[in-house]
C-alpha positions as CSV (number, residue, x, y, z in Angstrom):
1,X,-3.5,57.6,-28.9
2,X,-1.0,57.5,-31.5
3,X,3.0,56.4,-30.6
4,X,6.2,57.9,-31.8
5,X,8.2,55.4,-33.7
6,X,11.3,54.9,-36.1
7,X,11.2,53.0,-39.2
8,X,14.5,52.3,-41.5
9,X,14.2,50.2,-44.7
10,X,16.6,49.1,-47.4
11,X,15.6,49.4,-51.1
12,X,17.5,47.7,-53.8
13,X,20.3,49.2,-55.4
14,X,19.1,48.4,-59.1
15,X,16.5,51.4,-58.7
16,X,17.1,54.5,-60.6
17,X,16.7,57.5,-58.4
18,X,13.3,58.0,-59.9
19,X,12.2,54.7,-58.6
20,X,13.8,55.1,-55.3
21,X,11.9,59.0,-55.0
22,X,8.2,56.9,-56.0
23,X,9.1,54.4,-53.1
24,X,9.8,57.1,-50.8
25,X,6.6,58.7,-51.8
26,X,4.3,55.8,-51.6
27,X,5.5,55.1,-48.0
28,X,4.9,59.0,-46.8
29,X,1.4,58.9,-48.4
30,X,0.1,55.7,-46.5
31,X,1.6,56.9,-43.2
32,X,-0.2,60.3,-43.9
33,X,-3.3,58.3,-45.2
34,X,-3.9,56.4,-42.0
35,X,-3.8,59.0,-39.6
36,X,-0.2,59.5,-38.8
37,X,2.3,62.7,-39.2
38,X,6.0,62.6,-40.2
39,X,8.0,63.8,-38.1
40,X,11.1,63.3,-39.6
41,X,12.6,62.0,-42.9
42,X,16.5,61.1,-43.7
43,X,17.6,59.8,-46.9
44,X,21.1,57.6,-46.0
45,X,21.5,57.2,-49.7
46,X,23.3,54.4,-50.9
47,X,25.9,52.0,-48.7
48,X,27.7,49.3,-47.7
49,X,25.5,46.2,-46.3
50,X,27.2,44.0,-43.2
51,X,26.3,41.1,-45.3
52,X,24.9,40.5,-48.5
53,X,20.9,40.3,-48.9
54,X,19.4,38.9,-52.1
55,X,23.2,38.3,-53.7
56,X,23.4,42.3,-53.2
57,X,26.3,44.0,-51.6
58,X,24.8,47.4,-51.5
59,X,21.0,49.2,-51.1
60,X,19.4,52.4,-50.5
61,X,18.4,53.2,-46.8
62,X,15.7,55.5,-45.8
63,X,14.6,56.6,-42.4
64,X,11.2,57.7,-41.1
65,X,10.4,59.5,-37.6
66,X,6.3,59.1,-37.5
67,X,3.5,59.3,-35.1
68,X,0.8,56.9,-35.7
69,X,-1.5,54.7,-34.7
70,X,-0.5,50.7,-32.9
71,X,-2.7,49.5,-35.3
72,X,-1.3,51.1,-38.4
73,X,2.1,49.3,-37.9
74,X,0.9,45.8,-39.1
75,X,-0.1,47.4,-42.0
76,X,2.4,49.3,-43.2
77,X,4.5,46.2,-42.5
78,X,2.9,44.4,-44.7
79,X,2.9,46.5,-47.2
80,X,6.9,46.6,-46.8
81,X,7.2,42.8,-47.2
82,X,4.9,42.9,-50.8
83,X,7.0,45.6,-52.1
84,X,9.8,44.1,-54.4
85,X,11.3,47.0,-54.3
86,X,12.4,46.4,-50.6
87,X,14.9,44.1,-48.9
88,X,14.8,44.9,-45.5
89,X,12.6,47.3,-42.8
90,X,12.8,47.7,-39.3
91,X,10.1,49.5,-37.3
92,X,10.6,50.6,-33.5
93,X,8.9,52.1,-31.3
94,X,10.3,55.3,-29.7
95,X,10.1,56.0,-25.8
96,X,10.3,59.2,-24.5
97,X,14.0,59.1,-23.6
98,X,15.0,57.8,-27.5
99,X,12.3,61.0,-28.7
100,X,14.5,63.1,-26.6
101,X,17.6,62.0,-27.7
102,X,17.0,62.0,-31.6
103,X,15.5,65.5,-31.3
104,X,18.9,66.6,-29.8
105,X,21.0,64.8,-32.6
106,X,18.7,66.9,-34.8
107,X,19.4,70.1,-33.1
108,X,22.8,69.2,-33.5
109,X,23.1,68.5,-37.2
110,X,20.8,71.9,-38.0
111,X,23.4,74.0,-35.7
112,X,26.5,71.9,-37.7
113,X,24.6,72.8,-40.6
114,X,24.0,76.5,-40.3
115,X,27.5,76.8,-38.8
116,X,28.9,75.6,-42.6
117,X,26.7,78.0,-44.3
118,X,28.3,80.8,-42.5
């Protein structure tokens, strides 16, 4: 049975945009590649860290919504931690009542959304 989570990580703030996109990509292709489905995807862009990591003041964050496998977790874990390319990660797992909630904070920035395009 696959789980719902949350994963956020922080890239460095040397990459060029091209690198950053290739990270991105990499990290959607292995969650596909093992079985899972994004669900959704927010780039934060670059900001402000609460304290500086690796004598950096700034990074890029990046969040994905995915369903996947327990197992797959550990791996794509791993795979954050030999990537240079990022400073921190966080995964969580979603319950129902956090599934329900970010699925309304969606809602709510599509309806903010259209109302701007009006």
């Amino acid at each position: 049975m696959q789980n719902h989570y949350e994963t956020v990580f922080i890239a460095n703030p040397v990459l060029s945009g091209a690198q950053m996109k290739e990270a991105v990509t990499k990290y959607r292709d292995l969650i596909e590649a093992q079985g899972g489905s994004i669900v959704h995807e927010e780039d934060w862009g670059l900001r402000k860290l609460a304290y500086p990591i690796q004598k950096k003041s700034t990074g890029f964050y990046h969040l994905f919504e995915f369903k996947a496998d327990p197992e797959f977790i550990s791996k794509l874990e791993i795979e954050f931690r030999r990537d240079e390319r990022v400073m921190r990660f966080l995964t969580m797992s979603l319950d129902k009542y956090a599934i329900e909630y970010s699925e309304k904070k969606r809602a709510k920035k599509e309806q903010a959304k259209d109302k701007k395009e009006e």
